[in-house]
VEXDO-893482 format. One record per residue (C-alpha): residue number from 1; x, y, z. Coordinates in Angstrom, 1 decimal. Layout:
<nodes>
[node NUM,[X,Y,Z]]
...
</nodes>
This chain:
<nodes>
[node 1,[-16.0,-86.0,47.2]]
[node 2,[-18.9,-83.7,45.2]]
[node 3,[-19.4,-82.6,41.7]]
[node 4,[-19.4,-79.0,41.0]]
[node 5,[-21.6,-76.9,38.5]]
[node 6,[-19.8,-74.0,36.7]]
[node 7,[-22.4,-71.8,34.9]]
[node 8,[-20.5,-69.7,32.1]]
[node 9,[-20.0,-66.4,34.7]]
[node 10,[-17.6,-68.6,36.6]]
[node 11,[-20.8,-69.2,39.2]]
[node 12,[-20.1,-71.8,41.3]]
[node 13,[-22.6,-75.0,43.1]]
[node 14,[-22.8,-77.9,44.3]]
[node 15,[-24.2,-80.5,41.7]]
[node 16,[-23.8,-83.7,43.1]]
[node 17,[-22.4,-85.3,47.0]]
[node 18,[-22.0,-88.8,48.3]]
[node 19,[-18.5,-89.4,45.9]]
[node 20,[-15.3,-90.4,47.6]]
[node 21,[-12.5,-89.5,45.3]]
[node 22,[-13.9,-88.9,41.8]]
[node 23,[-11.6,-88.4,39.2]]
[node 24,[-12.2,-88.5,35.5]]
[node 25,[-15.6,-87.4,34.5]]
[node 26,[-17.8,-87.7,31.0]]
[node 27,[-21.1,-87.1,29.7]]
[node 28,[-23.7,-89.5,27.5]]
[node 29,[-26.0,-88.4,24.7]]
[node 30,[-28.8,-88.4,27.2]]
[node 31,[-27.3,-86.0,29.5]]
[node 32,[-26.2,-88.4,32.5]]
[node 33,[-22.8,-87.4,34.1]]
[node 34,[-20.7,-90.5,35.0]]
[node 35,[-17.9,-90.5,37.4]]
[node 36,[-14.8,-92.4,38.3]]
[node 37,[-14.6,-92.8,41.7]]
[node 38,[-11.5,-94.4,43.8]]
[node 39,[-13.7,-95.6,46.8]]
[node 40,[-11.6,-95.9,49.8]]
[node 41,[-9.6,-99.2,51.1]]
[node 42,[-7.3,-100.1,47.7]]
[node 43,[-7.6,-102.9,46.0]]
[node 44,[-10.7,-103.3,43.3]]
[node 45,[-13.1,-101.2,44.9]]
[node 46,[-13.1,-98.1,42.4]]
[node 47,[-16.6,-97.4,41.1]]
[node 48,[-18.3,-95.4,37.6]]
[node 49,[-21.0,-93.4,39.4]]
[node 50,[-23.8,-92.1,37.1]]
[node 51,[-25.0,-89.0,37.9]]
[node 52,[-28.7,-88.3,36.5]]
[node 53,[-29.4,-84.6,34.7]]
[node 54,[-31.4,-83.5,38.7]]
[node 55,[-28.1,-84.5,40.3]]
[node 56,[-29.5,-88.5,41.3]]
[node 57,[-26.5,-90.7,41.9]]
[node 58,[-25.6,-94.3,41.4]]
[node 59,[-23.0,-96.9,41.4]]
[node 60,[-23.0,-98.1,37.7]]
[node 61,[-20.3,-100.1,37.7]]
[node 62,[-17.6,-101.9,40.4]]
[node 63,[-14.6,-103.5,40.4]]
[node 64,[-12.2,-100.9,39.3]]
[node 65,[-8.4,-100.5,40.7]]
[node 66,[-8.3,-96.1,41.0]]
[node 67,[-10.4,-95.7,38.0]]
[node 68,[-9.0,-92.8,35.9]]
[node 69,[-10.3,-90.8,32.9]]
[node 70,[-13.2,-91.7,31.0]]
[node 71,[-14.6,-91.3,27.2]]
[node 72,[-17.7,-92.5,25.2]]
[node 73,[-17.6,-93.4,21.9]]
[node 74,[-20.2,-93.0,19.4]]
[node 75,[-22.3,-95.7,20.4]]
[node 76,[-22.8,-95.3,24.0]]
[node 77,[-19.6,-97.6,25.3]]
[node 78,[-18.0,-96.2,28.0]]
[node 79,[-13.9,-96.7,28.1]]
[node 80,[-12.6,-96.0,31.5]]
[node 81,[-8.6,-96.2,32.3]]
[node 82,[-7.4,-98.1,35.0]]
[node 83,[-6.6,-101.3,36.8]]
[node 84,[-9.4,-104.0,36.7]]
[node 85,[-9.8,-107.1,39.2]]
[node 86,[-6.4,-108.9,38.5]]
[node 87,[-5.1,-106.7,35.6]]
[node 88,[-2.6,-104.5,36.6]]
[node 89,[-3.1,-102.1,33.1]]
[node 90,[-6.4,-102.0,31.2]]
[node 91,[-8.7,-99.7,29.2]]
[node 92,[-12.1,-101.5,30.0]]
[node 93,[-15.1,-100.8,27.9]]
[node 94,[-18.8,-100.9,29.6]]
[node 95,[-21.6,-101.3,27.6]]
[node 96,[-24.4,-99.2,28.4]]
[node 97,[-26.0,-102.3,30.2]]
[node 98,[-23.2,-102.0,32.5]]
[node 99,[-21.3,-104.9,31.2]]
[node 100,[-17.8,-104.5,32.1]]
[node 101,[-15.0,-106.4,29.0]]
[node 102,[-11.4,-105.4,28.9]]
[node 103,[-10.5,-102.8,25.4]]
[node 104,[-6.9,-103.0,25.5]]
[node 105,[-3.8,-104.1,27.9]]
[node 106,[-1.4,-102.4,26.0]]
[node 107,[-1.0,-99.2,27.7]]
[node 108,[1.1,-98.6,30.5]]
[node 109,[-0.9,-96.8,32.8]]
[node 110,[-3.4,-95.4,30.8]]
[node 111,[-4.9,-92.3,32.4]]
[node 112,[-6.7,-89.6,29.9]]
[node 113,[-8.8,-91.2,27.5]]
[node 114,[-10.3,-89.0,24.2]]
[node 115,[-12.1,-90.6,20.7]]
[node 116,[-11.3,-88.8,17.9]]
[node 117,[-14.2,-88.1,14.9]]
[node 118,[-13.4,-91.6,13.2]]
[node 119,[-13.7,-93.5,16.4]]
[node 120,[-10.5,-94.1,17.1]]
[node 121,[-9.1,-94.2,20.9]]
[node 122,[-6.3,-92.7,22.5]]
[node 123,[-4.9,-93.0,25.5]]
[node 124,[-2.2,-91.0,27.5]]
[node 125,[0.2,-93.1,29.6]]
[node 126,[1.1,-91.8,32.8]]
[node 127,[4.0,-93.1,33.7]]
[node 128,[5.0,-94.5,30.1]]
[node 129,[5.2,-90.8,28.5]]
[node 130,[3.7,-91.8,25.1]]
[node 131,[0.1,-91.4,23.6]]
[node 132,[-1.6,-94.2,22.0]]
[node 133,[-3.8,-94.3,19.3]]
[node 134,[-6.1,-97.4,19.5]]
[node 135,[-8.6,-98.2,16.4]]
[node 136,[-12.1,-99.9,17.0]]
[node 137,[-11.1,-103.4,16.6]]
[node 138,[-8.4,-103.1,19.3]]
[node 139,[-5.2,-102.3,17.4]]
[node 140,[-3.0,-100.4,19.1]]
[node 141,[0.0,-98.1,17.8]]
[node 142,[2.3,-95.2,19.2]]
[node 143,[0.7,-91.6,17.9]]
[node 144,[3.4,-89.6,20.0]]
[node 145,[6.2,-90.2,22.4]]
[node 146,[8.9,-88.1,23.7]]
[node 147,[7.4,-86.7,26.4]]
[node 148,[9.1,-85.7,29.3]]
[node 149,[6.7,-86.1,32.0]]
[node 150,[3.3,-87.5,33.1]]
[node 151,[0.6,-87.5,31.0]]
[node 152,[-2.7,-86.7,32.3]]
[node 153,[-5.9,-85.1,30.5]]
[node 154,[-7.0,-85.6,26.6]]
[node 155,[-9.1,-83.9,24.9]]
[node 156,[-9.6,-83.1,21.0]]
[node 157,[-10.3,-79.2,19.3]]
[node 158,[-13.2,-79.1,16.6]]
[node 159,[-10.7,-79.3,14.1]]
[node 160,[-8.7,-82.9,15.3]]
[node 161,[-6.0,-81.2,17.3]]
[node 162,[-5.0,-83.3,20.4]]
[node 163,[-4.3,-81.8,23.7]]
[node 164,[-2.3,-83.2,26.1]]
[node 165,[-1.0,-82.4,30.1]]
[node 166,[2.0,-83.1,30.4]]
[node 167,[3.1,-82.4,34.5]]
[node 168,[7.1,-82.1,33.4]]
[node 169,[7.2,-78.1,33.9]]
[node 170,[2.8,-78.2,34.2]]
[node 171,[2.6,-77.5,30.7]]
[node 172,[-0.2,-78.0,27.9]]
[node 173,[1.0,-79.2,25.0]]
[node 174,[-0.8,-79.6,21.9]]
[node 175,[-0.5,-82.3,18.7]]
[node 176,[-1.3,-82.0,15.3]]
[node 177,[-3.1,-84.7,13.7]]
[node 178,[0.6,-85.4,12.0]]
[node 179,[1.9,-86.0,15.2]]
[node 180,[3.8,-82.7,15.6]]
[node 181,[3.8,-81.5,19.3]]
[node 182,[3.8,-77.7,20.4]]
[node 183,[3.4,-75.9,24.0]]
[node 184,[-0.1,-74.5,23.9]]
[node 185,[-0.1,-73.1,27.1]]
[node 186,[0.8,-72.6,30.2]]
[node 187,[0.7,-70.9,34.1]]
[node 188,[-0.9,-74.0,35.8]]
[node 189,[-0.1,-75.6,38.9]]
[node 190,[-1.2,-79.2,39.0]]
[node 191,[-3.5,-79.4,35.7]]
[node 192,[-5.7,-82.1,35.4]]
[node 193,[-8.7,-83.0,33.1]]
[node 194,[-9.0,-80.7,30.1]]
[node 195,[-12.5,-79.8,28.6]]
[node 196,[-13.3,-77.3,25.4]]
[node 197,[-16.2,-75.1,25.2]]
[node 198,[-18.1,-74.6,22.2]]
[node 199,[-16.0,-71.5,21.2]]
[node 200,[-12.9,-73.3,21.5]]
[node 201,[-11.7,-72.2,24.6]]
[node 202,[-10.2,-74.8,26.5]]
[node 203,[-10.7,-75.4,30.4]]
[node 204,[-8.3,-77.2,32.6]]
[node 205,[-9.0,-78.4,36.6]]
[node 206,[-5.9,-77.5,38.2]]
[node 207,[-5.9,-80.2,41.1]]
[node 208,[-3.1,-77.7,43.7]]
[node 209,[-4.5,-74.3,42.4]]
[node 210,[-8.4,-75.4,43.6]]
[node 211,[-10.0,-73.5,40.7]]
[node 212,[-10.8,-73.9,36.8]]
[node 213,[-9.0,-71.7,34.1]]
[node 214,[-9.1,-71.0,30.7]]
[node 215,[-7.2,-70.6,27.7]]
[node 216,[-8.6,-69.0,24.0]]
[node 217,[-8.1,-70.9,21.2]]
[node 218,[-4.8,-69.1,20.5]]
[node 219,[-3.1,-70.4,23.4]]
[node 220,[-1.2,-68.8,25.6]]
[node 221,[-0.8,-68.4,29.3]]
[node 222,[-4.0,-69.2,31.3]]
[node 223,[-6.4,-67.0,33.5]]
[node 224,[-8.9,-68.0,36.4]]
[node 225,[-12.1,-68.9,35.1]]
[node 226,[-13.3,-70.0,38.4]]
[node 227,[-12.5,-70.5,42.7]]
[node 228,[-13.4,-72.3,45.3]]
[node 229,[-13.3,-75.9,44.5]]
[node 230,[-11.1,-78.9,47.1]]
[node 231,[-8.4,-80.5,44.4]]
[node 232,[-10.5,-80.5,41.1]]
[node 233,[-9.4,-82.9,38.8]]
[node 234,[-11.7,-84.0,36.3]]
[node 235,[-13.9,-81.5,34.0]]
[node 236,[-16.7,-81.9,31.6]]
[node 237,[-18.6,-79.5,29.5]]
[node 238,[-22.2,-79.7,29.1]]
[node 239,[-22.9,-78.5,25.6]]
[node 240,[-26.2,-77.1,25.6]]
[node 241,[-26.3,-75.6,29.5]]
[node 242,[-29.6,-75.7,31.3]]
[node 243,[-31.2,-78.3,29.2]]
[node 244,[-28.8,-81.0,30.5]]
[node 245,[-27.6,-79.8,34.4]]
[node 246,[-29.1,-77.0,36.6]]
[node 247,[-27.1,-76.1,39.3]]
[node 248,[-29.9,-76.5,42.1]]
[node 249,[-28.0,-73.9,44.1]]
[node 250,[-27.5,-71.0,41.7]]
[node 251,[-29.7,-68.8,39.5]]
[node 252,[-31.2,-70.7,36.7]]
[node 253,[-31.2,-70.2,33.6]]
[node 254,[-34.0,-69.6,30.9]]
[node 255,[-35.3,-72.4,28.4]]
[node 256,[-33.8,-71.3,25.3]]
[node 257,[-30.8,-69.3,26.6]]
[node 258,[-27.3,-70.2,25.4]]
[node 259,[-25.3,-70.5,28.5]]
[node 260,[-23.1,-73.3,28.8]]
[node 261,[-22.3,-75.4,32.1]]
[node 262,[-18.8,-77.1,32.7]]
[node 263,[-19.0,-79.9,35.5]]
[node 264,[-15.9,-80.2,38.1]]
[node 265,[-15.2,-82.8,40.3]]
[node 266,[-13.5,-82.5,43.3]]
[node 267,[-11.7,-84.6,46.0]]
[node 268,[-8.6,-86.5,44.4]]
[node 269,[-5.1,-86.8,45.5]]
[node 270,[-2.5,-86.4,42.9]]
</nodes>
């Protein structure tokens, strides 16, 4: 049930407590860290937790059914995967008001979440083995398929590559803007939420391994970046480090340096 800091040495603290079973995790202009978070009972008591820059939290938003990954698009809506009050299926936007609308009920069990540069939506389905691409004004079409197993994480390169986890074999597999799909890498356990860094490494939380790891931007097989976590499973990367999250129980870092924080949270069964 916490939120973990990662400073770019692999450092490890505690950024946030007081969760329950966060899960997908994603970051707004301003620096806030919001959080999916099961809650504990079943039925519609999932929450989106906002997590101020000093590690303040809040319940945002409630009402959820085991809220999954998250994504904002350009103008500050939130889009969170998941079940929603009596809807079984639903990619729910939230404005940043807090007003809760449902996106989209026409992905099966729609889990990571990732916006591409033109705004578009897509959505892995966990249990339906497809990706979906879903434009602004709702429409919805099949951008791959074929997959043999779950889908979990999403997240885009800097040059419109999509990455995918797919948990047939714990593989990452990568898709070309054409739609061509490739294993990228692989040597995880349980992978989870995906996350790139500025230099195009990516980052994966593997849920059974309990630590972070990383990949270059070749691909490949994937090394420990970081230990020490309780079932990670969603990842986010701060872009500009110290300016947005300071781990409070780590060494600092200097205005004006470049290191980089990725955020971890912890706490989710599979």
């Amino acid at each position: 049930g916490t939120i973990s800091a990662v400073a770019d040495n692999g450092s490890v603290s505690t950024f946030a407590t007081g969760l329950q079973w966060p899960t997908g995790l994603a970051l707004d202009r301003w620096g806030n860290l919001y959080a999916s978070d099961w809650g504990v009972g079943g039925g519609p008591v999932g929450t989106i937790k906002k997590i101020t820059p000093d590690g303040y939290v809040s319940t945002w938003a409630t009402g959820f059914v085991d809220p999954g990954g998250l994504a904002f698009d350009a103008t500050g809506n939130l889009f969170a995967g998941c079940g929603y009050t009596t809807v079984g299926d639903a990619i729910l936007r939230i404005t940043p008001g807090g007003s809760v609308s449902i996106f989209s009920t026409a992905v099966q069990s729609p889990n990571g979440l990732a916006f591409d540069r033109s705004g578009n939506l897509f959505a892995g389905s966990y249990w339906g083995q497809a990706i979906s691409k879903i434009t602004p004004d709702g429409t919805v079409t099949t951008f791959a398929s074929g997959f043999s197993g779950r889908l979990n994480g999403l997240a885009f390169d800097a040059v419109g590559n999509l990455y995918v986890v797919n948990l047939d074999g714990y593989v990452i597999q990568k898709i070309t803007p054409g739609g061509l799909i490739s294993t990228f890498a692989t040597g995880e356990i349980w992978p989870g939420g995906l996350a790139f860094d500025q230099s195009g490494n990516l980052y994966v939380a593997d849920y059974l391994a309990n630590q972070v790891e990383r990949v270059g931007p070749v691909g490949g097989s994937l090394s420990t970046f970081a230990t020490g976590f309780s079932y990670p499973n969603g990842i986010a990367m701060v872009p500009h480090g110290p300016s947005i999250v300071t781990p409070p129980q780590s060494q600092t870092a200097q205005a004006g340096s470049s290191v980089t924080f990725s955020v971890v949270a912890a706490g989710t069964p599979p």
